[in-house]
C-alpha positions in Angstrom: -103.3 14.2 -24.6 -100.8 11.5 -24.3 -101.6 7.8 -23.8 -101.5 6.4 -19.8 -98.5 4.9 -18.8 -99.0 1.3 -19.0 -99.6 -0.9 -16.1 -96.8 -3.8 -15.2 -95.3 -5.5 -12.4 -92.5 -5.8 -10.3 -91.0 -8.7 -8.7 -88.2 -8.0 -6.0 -86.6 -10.8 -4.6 -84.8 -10.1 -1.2 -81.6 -12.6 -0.5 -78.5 -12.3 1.0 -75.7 -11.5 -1.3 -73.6 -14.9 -0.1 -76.2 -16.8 -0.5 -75.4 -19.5 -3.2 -77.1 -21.9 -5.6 -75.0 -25.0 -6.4 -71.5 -22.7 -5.9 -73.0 -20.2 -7.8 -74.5 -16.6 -6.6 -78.2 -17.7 -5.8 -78.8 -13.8 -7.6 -77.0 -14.3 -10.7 -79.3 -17.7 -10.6 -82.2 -15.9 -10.7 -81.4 -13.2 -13.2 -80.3 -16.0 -15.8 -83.7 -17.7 -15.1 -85.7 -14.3 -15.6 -83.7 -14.2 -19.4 -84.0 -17.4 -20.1 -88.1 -17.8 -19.7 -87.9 -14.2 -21.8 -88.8 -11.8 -18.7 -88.9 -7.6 -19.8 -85.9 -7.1 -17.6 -84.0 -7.9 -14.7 -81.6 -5.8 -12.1 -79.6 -6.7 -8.9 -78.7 -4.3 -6.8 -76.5 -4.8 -3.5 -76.6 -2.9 -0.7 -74.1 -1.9 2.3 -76.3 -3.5 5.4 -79.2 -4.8 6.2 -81.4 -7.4 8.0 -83.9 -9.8 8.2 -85.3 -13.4 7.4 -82.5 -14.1 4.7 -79.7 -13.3 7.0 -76.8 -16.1 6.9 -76.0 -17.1 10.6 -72.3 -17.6 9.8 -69.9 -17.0 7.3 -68.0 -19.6 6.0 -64.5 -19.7 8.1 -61.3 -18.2 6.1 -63.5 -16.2 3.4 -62.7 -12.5 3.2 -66.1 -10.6 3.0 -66.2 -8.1 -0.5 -68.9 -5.8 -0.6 -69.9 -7.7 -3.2 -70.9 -10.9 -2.1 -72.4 -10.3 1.5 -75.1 -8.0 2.9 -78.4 -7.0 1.8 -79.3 -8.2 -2.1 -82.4 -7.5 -4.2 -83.6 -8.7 -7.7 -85.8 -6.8 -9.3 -87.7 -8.0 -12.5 -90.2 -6.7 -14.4 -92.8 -7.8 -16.9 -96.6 -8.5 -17.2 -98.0 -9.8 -13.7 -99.2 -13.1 -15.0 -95.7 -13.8 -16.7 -93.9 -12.5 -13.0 -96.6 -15.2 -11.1 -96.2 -17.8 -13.6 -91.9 -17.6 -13.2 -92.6 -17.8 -9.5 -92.8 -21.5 -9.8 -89.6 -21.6 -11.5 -87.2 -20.3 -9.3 -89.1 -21.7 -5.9 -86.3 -24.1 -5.6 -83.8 -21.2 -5.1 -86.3 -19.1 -2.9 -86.9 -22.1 -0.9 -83.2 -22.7 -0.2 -81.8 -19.2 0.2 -84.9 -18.4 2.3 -85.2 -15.4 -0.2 -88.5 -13.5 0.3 -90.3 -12.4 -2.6 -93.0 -9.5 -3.4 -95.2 -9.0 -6.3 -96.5 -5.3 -7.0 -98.7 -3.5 -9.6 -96.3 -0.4 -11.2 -96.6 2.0 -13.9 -93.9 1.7 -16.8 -92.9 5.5 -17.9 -92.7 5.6 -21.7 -91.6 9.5 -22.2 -93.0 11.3 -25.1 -90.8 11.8 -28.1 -89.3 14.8 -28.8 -90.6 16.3 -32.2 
């Protein structure tokens, strides 16, 4: 019978995409952070439209929106849960000023069997 899938956690940080930290993306910010302090892994992923608490109120006159840099942005990291709550304290700064919203959950990490 093969071994449980072993329990981790996943941090998702929800920003905006144009949201910056000291002229640079606030999500590339956090994703050098995450390697830096030695976190599993970290992913952003951007998406086409969205709403909510993060939402910039205007966009800086004269800049041409990219898909890359505005909308709906998440980070996702993963590692041990008390390694995701101990980094929280680390990148508060750049939750607090993005007004990024963060969520912690329990998740399963999928190791598939080898084939013999």
């Amino acid at each position: 019978m093969p071994a449980p899938d072993p329990l981790a956690a996943r941090l998702t940080v929800h920003l905006d995409a144009a949201a910056l930290w000291h002229h640079r993306p606030a999500y590339a910010e956090l994703v050098h952070r995450a390697h830096r302090e030695g976190l599993a892994g970290a992913s952003v992923f951007h998406g086409v439209t969205g709403f909510g608490a993060g939402d910039p109120k205007a966009r800086p006159p004269g800049r041409a929106p990219h898909l890359r840099d505005h909308g709906p942005c998440l980070v996702i990291i993963v590692d041990e849960e008390r390694r995701l709550r101990s980094f929280l304290p680390c990148v508060a700064d750049v939750l607090a000023e993005t007004a990024a919203v963060a969520t912690l959950d329990q998740v399963r990490i999928h190791v598939p069997a080898r084939l013999a």
